[in-house]
KEKELO-57054 format. One record per atom (N, C-alpha, C): residue in three letters; x, y, z. Coordinates in pm, whole numbers, padded with zeros to 5 digits, always signed. Layout:
REM KEKELO-57054
ALAXYZ/...
END
This chain:
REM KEKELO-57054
UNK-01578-01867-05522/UNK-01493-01982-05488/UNK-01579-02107-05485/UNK-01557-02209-05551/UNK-01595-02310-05564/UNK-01582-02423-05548/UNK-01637-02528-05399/UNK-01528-02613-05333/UNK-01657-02800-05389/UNK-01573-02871-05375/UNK-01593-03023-05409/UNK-01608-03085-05302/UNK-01753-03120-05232/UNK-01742-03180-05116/UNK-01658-03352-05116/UNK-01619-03375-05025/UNK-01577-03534-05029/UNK-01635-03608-04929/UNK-01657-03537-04811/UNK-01668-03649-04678/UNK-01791-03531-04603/UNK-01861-03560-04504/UNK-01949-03476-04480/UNK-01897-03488-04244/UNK-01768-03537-04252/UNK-01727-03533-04152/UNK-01774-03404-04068/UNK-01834-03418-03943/UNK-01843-03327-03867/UNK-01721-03218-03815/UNK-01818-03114-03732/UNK-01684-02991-03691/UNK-01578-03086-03632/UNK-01453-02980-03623/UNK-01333-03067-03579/UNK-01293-02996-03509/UNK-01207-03102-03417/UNK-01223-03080-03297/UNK-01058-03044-03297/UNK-01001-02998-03349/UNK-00813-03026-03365/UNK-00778-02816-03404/UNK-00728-02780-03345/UNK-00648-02666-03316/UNK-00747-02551-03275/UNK-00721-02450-03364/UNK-00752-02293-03279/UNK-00759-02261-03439/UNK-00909-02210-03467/UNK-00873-02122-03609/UNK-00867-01989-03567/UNK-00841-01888-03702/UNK-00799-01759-03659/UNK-00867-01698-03552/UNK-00954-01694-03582/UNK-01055-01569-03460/UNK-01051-01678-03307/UNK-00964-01772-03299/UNK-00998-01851-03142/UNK-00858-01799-03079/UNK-00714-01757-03135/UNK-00613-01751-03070/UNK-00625-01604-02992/UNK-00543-01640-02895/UNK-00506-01492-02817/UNK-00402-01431-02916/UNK-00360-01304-02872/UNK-00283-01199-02954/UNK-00155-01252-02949/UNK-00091-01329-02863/UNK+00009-01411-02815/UNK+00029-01499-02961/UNK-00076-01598-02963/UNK-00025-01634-03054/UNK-00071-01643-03173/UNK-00140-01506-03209/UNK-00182-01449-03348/UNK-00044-01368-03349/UNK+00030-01350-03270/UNK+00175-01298-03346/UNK+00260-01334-03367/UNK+00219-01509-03307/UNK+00321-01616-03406/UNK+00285-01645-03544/UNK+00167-01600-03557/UNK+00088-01635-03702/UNK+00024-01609-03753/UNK+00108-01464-03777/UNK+00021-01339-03873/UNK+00155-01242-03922/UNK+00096-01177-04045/UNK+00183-01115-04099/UNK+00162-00986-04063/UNK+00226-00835-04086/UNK+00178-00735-04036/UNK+00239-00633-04144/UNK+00157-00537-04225/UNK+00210-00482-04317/UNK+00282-00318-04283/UNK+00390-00327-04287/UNK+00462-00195-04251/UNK+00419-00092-04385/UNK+00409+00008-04319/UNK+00429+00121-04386/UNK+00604+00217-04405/UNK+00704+00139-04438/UNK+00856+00186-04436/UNK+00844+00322-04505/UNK+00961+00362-04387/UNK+00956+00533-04426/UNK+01086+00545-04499/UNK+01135+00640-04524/UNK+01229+00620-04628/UNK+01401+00654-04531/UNK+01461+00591-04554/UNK+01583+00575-04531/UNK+01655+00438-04455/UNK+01600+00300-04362/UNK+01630+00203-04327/UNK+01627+00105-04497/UNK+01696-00032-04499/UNK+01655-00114-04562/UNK+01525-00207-04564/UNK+01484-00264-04626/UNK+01415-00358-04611/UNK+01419-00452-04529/UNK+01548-00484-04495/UNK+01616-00603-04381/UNK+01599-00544-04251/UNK+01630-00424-04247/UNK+01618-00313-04116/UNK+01538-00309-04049/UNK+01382-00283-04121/UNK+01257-00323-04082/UNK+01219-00456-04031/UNK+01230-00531-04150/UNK+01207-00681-04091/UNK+01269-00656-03948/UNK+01408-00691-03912/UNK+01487-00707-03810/UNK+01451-00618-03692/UNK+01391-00489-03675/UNK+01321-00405-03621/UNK+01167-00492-03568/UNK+01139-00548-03640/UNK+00982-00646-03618/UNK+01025-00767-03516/UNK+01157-00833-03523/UNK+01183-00921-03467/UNK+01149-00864-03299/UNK+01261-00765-03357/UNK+01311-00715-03174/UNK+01170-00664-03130/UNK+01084-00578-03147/UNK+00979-00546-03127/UNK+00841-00648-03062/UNK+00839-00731-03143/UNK+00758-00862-03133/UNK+00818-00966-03041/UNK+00950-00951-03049/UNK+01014-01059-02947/UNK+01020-01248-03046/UNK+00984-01241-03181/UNK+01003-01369-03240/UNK+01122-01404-03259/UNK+01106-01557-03279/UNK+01251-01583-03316/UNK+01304-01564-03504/UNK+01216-01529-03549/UNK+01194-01500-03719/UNK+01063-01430-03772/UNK+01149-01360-03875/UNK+01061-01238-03930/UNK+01130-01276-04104/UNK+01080-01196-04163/UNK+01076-01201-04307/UNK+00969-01080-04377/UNK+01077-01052-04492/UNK+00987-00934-04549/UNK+00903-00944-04670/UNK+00873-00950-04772/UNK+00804-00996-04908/UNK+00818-00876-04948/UNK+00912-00855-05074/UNK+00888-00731-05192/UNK+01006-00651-05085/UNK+01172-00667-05144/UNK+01229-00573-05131/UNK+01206-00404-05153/UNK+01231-00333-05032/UNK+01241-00181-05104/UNK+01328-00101-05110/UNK+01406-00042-05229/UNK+01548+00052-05190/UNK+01498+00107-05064/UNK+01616+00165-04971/UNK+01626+00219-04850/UNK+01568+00344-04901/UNK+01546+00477-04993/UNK+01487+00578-05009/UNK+01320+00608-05079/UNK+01264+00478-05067/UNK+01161+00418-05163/UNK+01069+00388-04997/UNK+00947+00446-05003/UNK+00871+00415-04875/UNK+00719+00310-04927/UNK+00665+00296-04813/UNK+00503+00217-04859/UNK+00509+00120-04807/UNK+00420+00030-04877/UNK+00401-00110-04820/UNK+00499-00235-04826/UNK+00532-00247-04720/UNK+00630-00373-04709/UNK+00577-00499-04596/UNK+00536-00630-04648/UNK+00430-00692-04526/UNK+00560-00743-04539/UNK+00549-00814-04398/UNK+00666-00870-04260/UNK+00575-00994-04219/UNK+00631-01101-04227/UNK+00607-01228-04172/UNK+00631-01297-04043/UNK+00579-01293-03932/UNK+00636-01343-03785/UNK+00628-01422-03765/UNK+00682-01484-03714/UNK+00728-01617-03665/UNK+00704-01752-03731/UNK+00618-01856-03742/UNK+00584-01970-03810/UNK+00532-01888-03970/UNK+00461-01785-03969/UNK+00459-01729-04075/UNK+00527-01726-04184/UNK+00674-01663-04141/UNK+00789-01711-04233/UNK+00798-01816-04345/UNK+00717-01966-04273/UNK+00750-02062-04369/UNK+00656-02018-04490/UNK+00559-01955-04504/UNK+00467-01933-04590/UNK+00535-01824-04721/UNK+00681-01767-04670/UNK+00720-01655-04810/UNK+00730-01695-04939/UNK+00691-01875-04966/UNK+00709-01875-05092/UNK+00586-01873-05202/UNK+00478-01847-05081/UNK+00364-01829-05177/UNK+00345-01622-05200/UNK+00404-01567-05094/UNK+00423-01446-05134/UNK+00549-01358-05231/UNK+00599-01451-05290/UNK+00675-01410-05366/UNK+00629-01406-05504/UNK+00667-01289-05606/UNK+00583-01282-05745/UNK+00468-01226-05715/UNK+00443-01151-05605/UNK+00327-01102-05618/UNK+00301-00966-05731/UNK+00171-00919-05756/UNK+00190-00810-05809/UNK+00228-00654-05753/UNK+00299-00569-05766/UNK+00296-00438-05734/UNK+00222-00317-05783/UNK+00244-00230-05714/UNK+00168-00095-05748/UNK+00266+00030-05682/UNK+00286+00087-05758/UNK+00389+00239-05705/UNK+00357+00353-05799/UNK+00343+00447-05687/UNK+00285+00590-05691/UNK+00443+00701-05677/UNK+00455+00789-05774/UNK+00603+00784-05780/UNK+00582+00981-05846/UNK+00725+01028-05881/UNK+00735+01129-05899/UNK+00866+01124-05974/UNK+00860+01180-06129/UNK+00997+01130-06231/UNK+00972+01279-06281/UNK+01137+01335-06299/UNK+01153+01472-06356/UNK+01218+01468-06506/UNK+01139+01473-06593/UNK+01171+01531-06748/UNK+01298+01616-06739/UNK+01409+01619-06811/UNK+01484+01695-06880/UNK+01452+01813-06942/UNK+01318+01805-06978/UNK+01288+01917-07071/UNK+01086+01883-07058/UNK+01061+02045-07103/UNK+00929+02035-07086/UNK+00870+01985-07198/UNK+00773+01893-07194/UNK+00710+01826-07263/UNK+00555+01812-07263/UNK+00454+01863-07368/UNK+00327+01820-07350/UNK+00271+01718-07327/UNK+00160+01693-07207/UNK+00085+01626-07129/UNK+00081+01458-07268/UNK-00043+01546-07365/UNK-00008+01424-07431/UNK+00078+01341-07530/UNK+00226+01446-07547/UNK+00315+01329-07575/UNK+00396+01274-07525/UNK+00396+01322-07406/UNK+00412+01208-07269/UNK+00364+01072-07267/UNK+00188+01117-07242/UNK+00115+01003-07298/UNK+00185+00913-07360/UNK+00175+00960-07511/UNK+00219+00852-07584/UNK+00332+00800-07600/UNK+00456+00870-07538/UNK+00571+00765-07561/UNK+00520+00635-07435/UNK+00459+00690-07336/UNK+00445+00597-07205/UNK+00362+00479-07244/UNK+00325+00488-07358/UNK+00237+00372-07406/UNK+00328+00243-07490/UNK+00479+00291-07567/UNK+00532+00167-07543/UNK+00633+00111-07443/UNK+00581+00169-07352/UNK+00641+00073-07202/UNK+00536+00014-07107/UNK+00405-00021-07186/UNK+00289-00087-07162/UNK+00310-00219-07230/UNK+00228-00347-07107/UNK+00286-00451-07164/UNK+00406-00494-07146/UNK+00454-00648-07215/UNK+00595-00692-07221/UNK+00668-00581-07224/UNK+00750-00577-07111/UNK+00907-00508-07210/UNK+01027-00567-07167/UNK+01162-00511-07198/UNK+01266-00609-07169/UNK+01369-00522-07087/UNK+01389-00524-06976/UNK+01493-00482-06843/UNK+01560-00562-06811/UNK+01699-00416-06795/UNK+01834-00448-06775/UNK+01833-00395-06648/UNK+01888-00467-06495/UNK+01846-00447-06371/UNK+01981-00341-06383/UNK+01932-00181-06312/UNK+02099-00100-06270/UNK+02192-00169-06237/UNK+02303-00127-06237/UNK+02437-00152-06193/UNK+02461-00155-06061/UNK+02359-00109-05942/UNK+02329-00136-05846/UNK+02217-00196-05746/UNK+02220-00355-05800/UNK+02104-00405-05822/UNK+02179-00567-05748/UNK+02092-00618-05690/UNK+02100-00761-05618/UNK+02128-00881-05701/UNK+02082-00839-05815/UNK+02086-00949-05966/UNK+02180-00939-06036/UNK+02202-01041-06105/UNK+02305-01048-06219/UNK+02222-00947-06330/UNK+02318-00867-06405/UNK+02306-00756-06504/UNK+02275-00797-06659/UNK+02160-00910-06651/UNK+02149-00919-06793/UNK+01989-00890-06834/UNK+01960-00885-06943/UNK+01826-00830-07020/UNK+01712-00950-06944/UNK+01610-00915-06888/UNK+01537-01001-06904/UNK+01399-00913-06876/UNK+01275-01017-06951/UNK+01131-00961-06946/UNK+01056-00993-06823/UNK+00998-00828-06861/UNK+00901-00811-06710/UNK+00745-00713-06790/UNK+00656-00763-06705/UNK+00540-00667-06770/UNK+00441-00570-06667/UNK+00473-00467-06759/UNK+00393-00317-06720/UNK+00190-00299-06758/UNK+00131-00329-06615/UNK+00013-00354-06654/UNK-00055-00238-06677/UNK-00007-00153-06606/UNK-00047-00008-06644/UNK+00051+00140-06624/UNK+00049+00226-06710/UNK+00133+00330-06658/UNK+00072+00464-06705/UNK+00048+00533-06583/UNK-00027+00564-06601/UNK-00017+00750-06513/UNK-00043+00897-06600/UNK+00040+01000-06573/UNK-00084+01029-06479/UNK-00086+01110-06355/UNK-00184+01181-06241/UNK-00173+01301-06256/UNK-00084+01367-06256/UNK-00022+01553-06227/UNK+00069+01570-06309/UNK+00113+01693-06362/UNK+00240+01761-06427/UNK+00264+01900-06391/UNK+00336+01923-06337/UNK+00387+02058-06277/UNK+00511+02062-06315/UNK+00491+02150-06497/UNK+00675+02170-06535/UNK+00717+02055-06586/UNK+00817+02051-06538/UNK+00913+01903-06549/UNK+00934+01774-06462/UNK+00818+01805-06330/UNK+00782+01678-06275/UNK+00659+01662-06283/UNK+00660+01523-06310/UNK+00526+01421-06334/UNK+00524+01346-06238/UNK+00329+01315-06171/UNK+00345+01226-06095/UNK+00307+01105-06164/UNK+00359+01029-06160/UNK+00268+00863-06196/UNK+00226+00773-06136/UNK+00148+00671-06179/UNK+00146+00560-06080/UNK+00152+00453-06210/UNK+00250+00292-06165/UNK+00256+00239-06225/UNK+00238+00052-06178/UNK+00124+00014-06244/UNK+00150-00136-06198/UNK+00179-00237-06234/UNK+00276-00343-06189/UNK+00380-00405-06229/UNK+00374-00562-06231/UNK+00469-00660-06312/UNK+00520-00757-06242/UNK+00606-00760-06130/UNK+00636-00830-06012/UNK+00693-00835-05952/UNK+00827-00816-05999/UNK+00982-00773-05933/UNK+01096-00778-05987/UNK+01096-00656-06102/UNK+01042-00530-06113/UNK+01073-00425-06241/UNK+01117-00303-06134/UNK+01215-00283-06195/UNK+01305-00153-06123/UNK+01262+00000-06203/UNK+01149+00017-06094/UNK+01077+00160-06119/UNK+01176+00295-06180/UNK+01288+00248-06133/UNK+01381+00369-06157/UNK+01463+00363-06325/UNK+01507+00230-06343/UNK+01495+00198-06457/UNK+01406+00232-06584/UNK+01287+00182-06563/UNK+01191+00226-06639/UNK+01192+00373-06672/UNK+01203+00434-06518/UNK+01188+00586-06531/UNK+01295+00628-06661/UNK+01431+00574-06660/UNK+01565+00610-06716/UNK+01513+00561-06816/UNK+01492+00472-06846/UNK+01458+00357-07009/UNK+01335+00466-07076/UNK+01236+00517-06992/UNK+01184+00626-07062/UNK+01200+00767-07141/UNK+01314+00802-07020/UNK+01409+00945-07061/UNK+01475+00890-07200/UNK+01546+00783-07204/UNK+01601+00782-07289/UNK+01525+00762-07456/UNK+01419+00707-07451/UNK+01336+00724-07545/UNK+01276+00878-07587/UNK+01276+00950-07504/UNK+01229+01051-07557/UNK+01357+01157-07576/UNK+01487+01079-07573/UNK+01640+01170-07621/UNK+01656+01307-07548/UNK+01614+01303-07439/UNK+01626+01428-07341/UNK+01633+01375-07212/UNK+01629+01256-07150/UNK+01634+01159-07042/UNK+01534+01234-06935/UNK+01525+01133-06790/UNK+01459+01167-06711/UNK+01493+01060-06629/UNK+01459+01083-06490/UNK+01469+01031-06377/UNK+01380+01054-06289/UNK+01371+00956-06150/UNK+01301+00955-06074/UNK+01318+01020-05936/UNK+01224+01097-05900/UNK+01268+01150-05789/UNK+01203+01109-05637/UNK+01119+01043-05645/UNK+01035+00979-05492/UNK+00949+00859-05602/UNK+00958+00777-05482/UNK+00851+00655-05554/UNK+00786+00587-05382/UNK+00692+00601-05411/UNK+00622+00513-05305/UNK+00557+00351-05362/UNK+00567+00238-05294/UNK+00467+00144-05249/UNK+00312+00150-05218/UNK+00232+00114-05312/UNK+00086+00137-05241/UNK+00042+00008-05256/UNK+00107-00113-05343/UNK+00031-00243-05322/UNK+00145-00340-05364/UNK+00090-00470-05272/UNK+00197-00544-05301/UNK+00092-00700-05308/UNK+00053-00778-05410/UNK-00023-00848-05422/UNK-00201-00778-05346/UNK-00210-00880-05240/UNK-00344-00861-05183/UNK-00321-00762-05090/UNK-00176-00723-05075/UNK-00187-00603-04939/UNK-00168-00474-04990/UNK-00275-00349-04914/UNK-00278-00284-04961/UNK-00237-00149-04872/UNK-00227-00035-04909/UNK-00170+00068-04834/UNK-00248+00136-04735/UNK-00376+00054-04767/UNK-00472+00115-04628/UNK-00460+00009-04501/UNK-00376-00075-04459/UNK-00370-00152-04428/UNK-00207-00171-04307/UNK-00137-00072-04419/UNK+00024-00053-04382/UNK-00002+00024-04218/UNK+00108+00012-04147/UNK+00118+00096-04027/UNK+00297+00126-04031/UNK+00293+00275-03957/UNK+00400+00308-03927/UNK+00506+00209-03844/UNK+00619+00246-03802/UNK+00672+00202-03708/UNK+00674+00241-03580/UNK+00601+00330-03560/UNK+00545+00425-03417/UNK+00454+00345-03408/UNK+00309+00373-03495/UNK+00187+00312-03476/UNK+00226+00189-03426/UNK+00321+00045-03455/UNK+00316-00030-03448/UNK+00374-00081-03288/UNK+00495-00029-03263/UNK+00524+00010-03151/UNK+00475+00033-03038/UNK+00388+00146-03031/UNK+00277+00208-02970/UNK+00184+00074-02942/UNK+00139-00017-03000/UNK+00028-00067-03044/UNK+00057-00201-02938/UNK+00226-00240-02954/UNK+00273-00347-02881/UNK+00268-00297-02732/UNK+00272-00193-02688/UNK+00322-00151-02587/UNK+00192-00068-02514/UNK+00047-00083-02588/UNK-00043-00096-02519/UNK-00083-00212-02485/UNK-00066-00326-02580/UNK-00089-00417-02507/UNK-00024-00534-02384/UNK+00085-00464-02363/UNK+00184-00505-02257/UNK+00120-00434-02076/UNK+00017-00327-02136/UNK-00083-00271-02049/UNK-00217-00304-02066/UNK-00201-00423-02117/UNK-00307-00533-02169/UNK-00446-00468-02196/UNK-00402-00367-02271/UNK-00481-00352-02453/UNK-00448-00396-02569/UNK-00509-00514-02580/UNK-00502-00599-02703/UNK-00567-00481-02836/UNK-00634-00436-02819/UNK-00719-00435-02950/UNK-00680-00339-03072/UNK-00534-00292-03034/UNK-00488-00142-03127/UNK-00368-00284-03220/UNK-00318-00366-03184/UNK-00258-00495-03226/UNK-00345-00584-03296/UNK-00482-00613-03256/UNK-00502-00742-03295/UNK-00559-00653-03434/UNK-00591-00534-03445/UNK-00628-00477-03575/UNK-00515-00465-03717/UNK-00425-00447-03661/UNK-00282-00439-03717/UNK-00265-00587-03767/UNK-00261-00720-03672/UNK-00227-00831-03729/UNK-00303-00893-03814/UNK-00261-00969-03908/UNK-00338-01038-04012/UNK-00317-01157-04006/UNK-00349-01294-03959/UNK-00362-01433-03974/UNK-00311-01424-04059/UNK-00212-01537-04041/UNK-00138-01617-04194/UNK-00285-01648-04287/UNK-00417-01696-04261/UNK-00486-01792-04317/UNK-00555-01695-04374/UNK-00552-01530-04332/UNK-00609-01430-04413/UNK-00556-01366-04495/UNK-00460-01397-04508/UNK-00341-01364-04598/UNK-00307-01414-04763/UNK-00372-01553-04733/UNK-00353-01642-04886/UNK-00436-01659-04940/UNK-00548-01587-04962/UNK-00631-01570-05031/UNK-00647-01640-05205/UNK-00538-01589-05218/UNK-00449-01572-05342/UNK-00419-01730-05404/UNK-00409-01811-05264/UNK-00352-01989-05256/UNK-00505-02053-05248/UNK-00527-02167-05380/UNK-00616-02241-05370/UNK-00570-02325-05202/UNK-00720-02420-05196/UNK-00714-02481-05055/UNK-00741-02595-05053/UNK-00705-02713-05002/UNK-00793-02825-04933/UNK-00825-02811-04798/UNK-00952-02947-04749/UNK-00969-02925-04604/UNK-00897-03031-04588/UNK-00947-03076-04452/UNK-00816-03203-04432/UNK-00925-03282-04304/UNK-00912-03432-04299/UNK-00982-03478-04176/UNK-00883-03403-04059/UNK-00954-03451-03976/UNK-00867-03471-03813/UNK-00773-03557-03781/UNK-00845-03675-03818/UNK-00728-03805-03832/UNK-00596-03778-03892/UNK-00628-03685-04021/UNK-00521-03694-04138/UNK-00340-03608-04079/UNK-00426-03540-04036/UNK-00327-03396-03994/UNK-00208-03434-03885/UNK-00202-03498-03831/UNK-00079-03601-03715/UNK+00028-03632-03801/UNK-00016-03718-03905/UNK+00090-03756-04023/UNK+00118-03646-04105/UNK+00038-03544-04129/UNK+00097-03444-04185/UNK+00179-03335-04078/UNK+00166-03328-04006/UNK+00260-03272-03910/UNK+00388-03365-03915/UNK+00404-03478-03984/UNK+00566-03523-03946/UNK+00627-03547-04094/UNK+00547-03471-04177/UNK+00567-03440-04327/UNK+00513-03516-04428/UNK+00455-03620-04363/UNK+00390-03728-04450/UNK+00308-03699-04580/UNK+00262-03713-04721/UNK+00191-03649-04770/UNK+00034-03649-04740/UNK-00057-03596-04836/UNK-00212-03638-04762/UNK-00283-03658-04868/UNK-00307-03758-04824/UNK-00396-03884-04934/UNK-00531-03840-04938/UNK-00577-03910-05077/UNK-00719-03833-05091/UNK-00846-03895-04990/UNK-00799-04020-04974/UNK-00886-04028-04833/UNK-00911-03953-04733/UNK-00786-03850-04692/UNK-00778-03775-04573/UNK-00867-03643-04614/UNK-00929-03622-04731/UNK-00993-03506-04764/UNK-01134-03462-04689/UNK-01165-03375-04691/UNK-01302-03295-04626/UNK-01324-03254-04795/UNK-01298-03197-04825/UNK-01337-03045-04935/UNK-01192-03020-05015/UNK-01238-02978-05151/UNK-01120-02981-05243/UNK-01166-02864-05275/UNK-01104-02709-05334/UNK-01109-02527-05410/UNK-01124-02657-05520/UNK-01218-02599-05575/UNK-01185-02598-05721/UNK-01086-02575-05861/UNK-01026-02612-05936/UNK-00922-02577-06038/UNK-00784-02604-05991/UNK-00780-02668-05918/UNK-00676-02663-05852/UNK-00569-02819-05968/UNK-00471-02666-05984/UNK-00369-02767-06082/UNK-00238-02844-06051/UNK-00185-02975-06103/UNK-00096-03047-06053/UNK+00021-02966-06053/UNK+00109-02961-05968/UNK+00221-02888-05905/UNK+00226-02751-05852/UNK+00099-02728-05821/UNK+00082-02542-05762/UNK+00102-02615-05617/UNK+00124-02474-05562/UNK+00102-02422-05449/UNK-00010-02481-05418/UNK-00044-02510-05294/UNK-00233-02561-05197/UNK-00153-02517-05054/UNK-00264-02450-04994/UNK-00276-02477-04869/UNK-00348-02569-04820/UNK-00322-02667-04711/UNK-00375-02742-04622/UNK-00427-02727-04517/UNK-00553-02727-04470/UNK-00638-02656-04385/UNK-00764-02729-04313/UNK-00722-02764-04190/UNK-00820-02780-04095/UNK-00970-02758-04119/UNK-01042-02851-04059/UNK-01169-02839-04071/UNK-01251-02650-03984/UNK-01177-02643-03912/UNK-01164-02492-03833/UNK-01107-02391-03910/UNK-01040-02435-04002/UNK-00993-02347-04098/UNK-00821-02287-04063/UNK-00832-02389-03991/UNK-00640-02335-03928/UNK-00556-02394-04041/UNK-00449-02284-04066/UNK-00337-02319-04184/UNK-00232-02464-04141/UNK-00283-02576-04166/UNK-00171-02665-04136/UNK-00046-02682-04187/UNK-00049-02660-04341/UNK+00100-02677-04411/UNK+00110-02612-04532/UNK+00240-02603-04593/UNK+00164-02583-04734/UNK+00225-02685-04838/UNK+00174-02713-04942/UNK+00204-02853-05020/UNK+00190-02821-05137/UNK+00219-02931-05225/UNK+00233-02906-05363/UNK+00128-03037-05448/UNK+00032-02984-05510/UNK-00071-03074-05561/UNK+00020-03175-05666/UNK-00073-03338-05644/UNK-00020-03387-05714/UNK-00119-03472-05801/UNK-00220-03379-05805/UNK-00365-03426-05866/UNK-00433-03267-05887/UNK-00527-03288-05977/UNK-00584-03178-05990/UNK-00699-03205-05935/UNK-00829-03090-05875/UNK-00911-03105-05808/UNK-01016-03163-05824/UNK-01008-03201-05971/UNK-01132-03346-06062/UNK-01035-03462-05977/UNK-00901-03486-06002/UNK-00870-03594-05926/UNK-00912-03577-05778/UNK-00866-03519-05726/UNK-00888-03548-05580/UNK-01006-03598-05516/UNK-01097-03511-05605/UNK-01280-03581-05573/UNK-01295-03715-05659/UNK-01237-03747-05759/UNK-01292-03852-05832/UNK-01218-03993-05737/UNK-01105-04017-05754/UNK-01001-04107-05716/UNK-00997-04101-05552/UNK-01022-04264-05534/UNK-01012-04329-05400/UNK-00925-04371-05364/UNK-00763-04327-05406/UNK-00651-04370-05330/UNK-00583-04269-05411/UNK-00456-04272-05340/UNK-00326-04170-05388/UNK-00312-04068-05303/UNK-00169-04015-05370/UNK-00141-03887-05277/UNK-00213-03746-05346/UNK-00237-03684-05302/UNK-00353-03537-05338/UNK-00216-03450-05345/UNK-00133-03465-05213/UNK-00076-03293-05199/UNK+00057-03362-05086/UNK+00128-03330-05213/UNK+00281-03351-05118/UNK+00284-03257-05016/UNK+00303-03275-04872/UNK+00353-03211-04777/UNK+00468-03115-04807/UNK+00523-03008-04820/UNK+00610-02933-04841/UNK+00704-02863-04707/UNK+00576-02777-04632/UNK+00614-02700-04526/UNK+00532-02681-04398/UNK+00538-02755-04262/UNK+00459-02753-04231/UNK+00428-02644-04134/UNK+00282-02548-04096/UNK+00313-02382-04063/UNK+00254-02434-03894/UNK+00210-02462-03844/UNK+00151-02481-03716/UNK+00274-02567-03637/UNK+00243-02505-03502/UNK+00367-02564-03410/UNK+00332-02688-03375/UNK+00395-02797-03376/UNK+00424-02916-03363/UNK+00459-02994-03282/UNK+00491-02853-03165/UNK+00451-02901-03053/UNK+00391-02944-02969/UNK+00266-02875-02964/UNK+00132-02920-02883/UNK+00013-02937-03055/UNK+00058-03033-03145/UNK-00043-03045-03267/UNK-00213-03067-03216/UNK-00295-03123-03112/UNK-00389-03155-03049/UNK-00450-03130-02959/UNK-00602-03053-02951/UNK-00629-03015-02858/UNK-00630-03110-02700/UNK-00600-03067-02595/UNK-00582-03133-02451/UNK-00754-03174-02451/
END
């Protein structure tokens, strides 16, 4: 990662970065990745996190059919505003599809090789979307086991490809059909399945620390600000961040440090000299501008993630 100094402003003195909050309110502002077992919805869970956590908002990233288990991360509280940089992430599912008929290992293989790459999906007939053709791409697909007429696979995806589909869109290429019989979640962008917790574990975890054991929770939670990895960054003065708390945009004067590559109209996070997530915004310069140019706006204000209530340390 490669950042553009601008100002050589000292530490700052303005919020709480991750590792300074109590668990209190690292669970206003952190995401927490469920491990969903198979039979609730996706909404179920989320809504299960609310009541559990006690927030006033939760949010899930990466729908999962109700019989489809794995990783599903959950957003709490101020978190929430951040789902639009977790959306489109990439996937990964570890799955189990039964052949019609027995078929050798490698011409399996090879029909599975043209559903590598572009291809073009028609979402089921029981599907959240409107029912027309559109492209999605298969980065890998790829066979583990064969016992008979079930295969295990694992396959990784664009966001939005209906595993079960594919499974069917495959059967039907090889004129003997096939279907899917279990599919798990093992990655969903940067989150990964070593990472997921039950809904016991998680439970359990709240309810030691109500017997004030923090530490089976604070392992479980993930900072929003550890989370976006994925999202180039600016820093931001101290001064600057007041006006950006009331949506104002932030001018390249107000800069500390510019990520590198950073292109006009992406996604940026806005970020404290402490490294606390202030907002998130939409560049309106690229990161040669922002260091070169002594006036203008850098990064439209979009959403702002820190409470706004108490913006300043006492």
């Amino acid at each position: 990662m490669a950042w553009l100094e601008k100002s050589s402003e000292g530490e700052s003195a303005f919020g709480k970065g991750p590792d300074e909050r109590t668990v209190e309110e690292l669970i206003k502002t952190s995401l927490i990745v469920v491990d969903k077992h198979a039979g609730p919805t996706s909404h179920q869970i989320s809504q299960w996190m609310r009541e559990i956590f006690n927030v006033n908002k939760t949010a899930h990233s990466g729908t999962l059919d109700p019989m489809v288990t794995g990783v599903l991360p959950v957003a709490l509280g101020n978190s929430v505003k951040m789902m639009p940089v977790f959306t489109g992430l990439v996937k990964e599912y570890v799955g189990v599809m039964h052949v019609h008929r027995e078929i050798e290992e490698d011409k399996l293989k090879e029909a599975i090789k043209k559903f590598i790459g572009k291809i073009i999906q028609t979402p089921p007939v029981k599907s959240a979307v409107a029912r027309r053709p559109r492209e999605r791409e298969i980065y890998s697909f790829d066979i583990l086991e064969m016992d008979g007429k079930d295969v295990l696979f694992r396959v990784k995806c664009q966001a939005g490809t209906y595993i079960r589909k594919l499974v069917s869109d495959l059967g039907f290429s090889l004129e003997f059909g096939a279907h899917m019989t279990e599919l798990r979640r093992t990655l969903a962008g940067n989150f990964k399945e070593e990472q997921s917790h039950s809904l016991l574990e998680i439970k359990d975890a709240y309810e030691f620390l109500k017997d004030g054991n923090e530490s089976y929770l604070r392992k479980m939670l993930i900072p929003i600000e550890n989370a976006v990895d994925h999202v180039k960054k600016v820093h931001v003065k101290d001064t600057a961040i007041p006006t950006i708390l009331n949506g104002s945009p932030l001018y390249v004067n107000g800069l500390v440090k510019v990520q590198d590559e950073i292109v006009e109209g992406e996604n940026v996070c806005i970020m404290s000299s402490k490294n606390e997530l202030i907002a998130l915004g939409i560049a309106q310069m690229t990161s040669k501008g922002m260091y070169d140019k002594k006036k203008g706006i850098a990064v439209r204000t979009d959403r702002v993630i820190i409470d706004r209530s108490n913006p300043m340390p006492l």
